[in-house]
N, C-alpha and C positions, 0 to 999 in steps of 0.2 A: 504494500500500500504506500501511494505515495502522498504526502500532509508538504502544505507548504502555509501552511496558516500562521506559523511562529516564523516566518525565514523574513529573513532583512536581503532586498534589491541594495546590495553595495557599487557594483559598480556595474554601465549602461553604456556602450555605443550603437551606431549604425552605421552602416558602409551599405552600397550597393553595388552588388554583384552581378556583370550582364554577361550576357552568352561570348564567350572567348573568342568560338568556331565562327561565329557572324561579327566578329567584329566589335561587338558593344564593347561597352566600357567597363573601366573598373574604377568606383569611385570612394576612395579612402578618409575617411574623417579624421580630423587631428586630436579631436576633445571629447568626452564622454558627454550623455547628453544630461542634461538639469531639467526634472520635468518640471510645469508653470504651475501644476498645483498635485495635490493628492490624488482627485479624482483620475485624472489621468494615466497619473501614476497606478493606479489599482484597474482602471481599464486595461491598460496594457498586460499590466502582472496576469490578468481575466484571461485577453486571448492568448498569452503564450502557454498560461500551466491546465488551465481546467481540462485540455485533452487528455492531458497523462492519468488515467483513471488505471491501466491494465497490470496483472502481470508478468506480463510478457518484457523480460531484462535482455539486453545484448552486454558485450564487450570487447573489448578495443582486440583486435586480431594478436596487439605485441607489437615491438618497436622493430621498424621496419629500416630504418635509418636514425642518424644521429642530428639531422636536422629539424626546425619548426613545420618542414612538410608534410608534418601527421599533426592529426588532429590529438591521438595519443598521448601525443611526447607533449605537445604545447597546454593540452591541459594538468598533463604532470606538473609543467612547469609553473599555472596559474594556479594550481591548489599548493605552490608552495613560498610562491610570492607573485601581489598584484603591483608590484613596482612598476613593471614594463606592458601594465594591462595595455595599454593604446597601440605600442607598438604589436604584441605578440596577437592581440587581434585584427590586425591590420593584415598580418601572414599568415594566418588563420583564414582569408578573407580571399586573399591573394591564392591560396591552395584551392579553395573552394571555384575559384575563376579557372584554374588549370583544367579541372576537373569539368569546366561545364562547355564543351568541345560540340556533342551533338545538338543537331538545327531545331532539336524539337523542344528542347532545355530550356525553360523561360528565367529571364533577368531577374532581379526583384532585389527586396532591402533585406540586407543579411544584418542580423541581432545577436550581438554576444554579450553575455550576464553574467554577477557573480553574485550567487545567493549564500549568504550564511544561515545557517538555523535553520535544514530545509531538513525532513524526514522522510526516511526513505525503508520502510519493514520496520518499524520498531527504532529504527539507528537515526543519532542526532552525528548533521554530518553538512559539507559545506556541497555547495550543486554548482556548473556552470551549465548554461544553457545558450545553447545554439539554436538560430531562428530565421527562418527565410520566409517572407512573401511570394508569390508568383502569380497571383490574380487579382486583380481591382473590380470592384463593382460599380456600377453608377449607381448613386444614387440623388434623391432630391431635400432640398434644401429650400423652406418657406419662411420668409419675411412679411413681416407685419409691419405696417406704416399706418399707424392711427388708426382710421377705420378701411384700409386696406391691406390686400395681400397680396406677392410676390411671389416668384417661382422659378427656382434654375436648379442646374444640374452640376454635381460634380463627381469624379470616382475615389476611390477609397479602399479600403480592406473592410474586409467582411470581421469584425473579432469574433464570430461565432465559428469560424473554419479556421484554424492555421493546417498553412498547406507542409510544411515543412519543419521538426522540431527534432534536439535532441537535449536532454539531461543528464548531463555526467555528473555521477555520486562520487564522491571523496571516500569510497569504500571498497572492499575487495582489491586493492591497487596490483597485489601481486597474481591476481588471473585478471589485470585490461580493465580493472575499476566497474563498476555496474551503470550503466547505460537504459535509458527508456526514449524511444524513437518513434516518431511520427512522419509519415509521411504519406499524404492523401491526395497529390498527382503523379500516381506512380504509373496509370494505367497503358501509355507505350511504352509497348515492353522492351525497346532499343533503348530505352534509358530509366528504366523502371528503378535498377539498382545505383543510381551513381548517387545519389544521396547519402545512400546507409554502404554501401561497400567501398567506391571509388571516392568518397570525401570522407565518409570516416573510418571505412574498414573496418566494422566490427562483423560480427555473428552474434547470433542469438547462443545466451547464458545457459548455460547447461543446468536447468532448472527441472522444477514440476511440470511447467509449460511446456520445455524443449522433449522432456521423456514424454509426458502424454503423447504431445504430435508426432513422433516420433513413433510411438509405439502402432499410434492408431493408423498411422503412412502404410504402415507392414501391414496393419491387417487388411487394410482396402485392398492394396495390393497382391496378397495373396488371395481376397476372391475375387478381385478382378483378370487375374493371369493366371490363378491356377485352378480354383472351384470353376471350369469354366465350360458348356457344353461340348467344347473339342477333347475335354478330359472328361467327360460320359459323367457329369455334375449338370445337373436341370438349373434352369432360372431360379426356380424358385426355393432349389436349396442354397445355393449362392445367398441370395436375397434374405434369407432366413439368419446364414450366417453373418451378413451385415448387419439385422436387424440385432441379433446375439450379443455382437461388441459395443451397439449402442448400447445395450442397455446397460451392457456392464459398468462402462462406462461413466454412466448416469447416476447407475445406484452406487457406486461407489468412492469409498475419500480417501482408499491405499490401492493401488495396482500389487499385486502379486500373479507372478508367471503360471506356479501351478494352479489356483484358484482359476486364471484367466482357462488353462486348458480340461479342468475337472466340468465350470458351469459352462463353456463355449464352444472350444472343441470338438470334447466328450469319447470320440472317438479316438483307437490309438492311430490307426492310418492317417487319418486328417493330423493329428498334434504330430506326430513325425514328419508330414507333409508339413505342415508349419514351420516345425525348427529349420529345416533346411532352405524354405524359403528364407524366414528371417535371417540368416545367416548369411545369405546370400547378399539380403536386401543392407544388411548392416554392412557388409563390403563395398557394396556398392555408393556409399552414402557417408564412407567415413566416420561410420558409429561406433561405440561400443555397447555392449550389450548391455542392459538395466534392467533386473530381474524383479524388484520390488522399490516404490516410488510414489511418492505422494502423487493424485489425481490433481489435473489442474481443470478449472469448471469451465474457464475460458478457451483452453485448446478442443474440450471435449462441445462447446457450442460454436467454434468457430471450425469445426470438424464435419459438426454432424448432418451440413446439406449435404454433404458425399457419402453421407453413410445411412440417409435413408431406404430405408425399404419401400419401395417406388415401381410400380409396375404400369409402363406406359404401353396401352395398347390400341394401335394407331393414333390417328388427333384425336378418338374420339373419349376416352378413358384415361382416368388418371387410379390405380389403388393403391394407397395408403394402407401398409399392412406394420403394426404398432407390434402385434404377438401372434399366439397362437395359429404358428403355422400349420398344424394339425384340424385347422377348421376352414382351411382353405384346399379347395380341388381345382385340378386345370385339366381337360380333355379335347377331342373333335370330334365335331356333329355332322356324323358320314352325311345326312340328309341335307344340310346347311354350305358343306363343307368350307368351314370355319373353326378354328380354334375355340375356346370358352372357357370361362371362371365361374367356381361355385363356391360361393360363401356360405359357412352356417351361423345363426348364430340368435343371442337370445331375447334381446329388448332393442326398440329400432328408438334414439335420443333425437 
């Protein structure tokens, strides 16, 4: 959980950062900014922190060089003195420009912060935070003149979206510090990553979140590549076995391996088909294995439109099958010939 209710805004600039590859510019500020009153001040504080609500942590990949060209190394350097804050986010700023090479990459005002008193799980700890714009809104603007009123336009930021954030926690420092990252224009996928990989190199935190998703990645994937009617495995035991891992999933706040293959599994053939899959799959993926691991709620909902039990039959059906795959039949109707579904069941809600 991240609290930022007790943390002090100590130090504030803005630089703007435009597309490298076209040309823009790179525009560096000398002086930290003084806001003109409070409110503002706690608007601004509004749209950069309110998004961080998740579990989900990254961390800095490791120091990849001995210069300011990581974002790593220069936040080492600003949770250990803010003497040269202007400069060190100037090149903080400057990296960030290197980095933004592809045509599709939009300009915008880059924000770098330094929060004391900021809480991050329980730990009282100091934060910087990194902040980029890339979309303006129009909006309208009304004047009143006595008994009249006026009307023009001008654009702006939306403080209910930030498109582009990250928070570095003054914690963990010997596995890359703990990290919480935003990023809500990621969707061309030729530049989807250079926010979180190409400007600041992390990956996601080898947490609750990371094993859930993680775990839950193998199982999809072994019904969708290996439970599969080329392997004389029917839709609807597939289907059944995703329904399976959801639930487990759901009902549960510890993962453990054997439990997973006692209530899901069930069989030896399938759990031996399992292991070798996951084994496979954690090769493939750079994992290690994690046999028992706190449940994370957020990977297991941010999971679960892949792992419904969803029976699309042509445009014209859609079945939602929640359980009891024992009450569903499926045949063809030599007279019709057409496939068919048979439900049974008790009280129609």
């Amino acid at each position: 959980m991240i609290d930022f209710s007790r943390a002090q805004l100590t130090h504030f600039i803005i630089h703007f950062v435009g597309n490298k590859g076209l040309g823009e510019e790179l525009t560096l500020s000398e002086k930290p900014v003084e806001f003109k009153d409070d409110f503002v001040k706690e608007t601004v504080l509004r749209y950069f922190l309110s998004p961080f609500k998740t579990d989900i942590y990254h961390q800095f990949k490791g120091k990849l060089d001995v210069s300011l060209a990581s974002v790593g190394n220069a936040s080492e350097d600003l949770f250990t003195s803010r003497k040269d804050f202007v400069e060190q986010s100037k090149q903080i700023a400057t990296h960030l420009y290197n980095q933004s090479m592809h045509p599709k990459i939009k300009g915008g005002e880059f924000f770098v912060c330094y929060f004391r008193d900021a809480m991050v799980d329980g730990e009282l700890c100091d934060a910087i935070g990194y902040f980029k714009t890339e979309n303006k809104e129009t909006f309208l603007k009304v004047y009143q003149h006595v008994d009249e009123f006026d009307v023009d336009c001008d654009n702006g930021i939306n403080i209910n979206k930030l498109d582009k954030g990250c928070l570095v926690f003054d914690t963990d420092k010997k596995k890359g510090y703990k990290l919480s990252i935003i990023d809500t224009n990621n969707r061309v996928a030729e530049c989807a990553l250079y926010w979180e990989e190409d400007f600041l190199n992390a990956v996601i935190k080898p947490n609750a979140y990371y094993h859930t998703k993680n775990f839950i990645d193998a199982s999809r994937g072994f019904c969708e590549e290996i439970l599969t009617e080329a392997n004389n495995v029917k839709k609807e035991d597939q289907r059944m076995m995703l329904n399976k891992s959801t639930s487990y999933f759901k009902e549960k706040d510890a993962f453990n391996i054997k439990d997973f293959e006692k209530e899901v599994l069930v069989q030896p053939e399938v759990i031996e088909a399992f292991k070798d899959y996951r084994s496979d799959f954690n090769k493939r993926m750079d994992l290690t294995a994690i046999d028992e691991f706190e449940v994370s709620p957020t990977a297991v909902k941010k999971n679960q439109k892949y792992m419904r039990s969803v029976i699309k039959l042509d445009k014209n059906f859609h079945l939602y099958i929640h359980g009891r795959h024992d009450m569903v039949e499926n045949g063809y109707d030599e007279e019709k010939g057409m496939k068919f579904y048979k439900l049974f069941y008790v009280n129609e809600e």
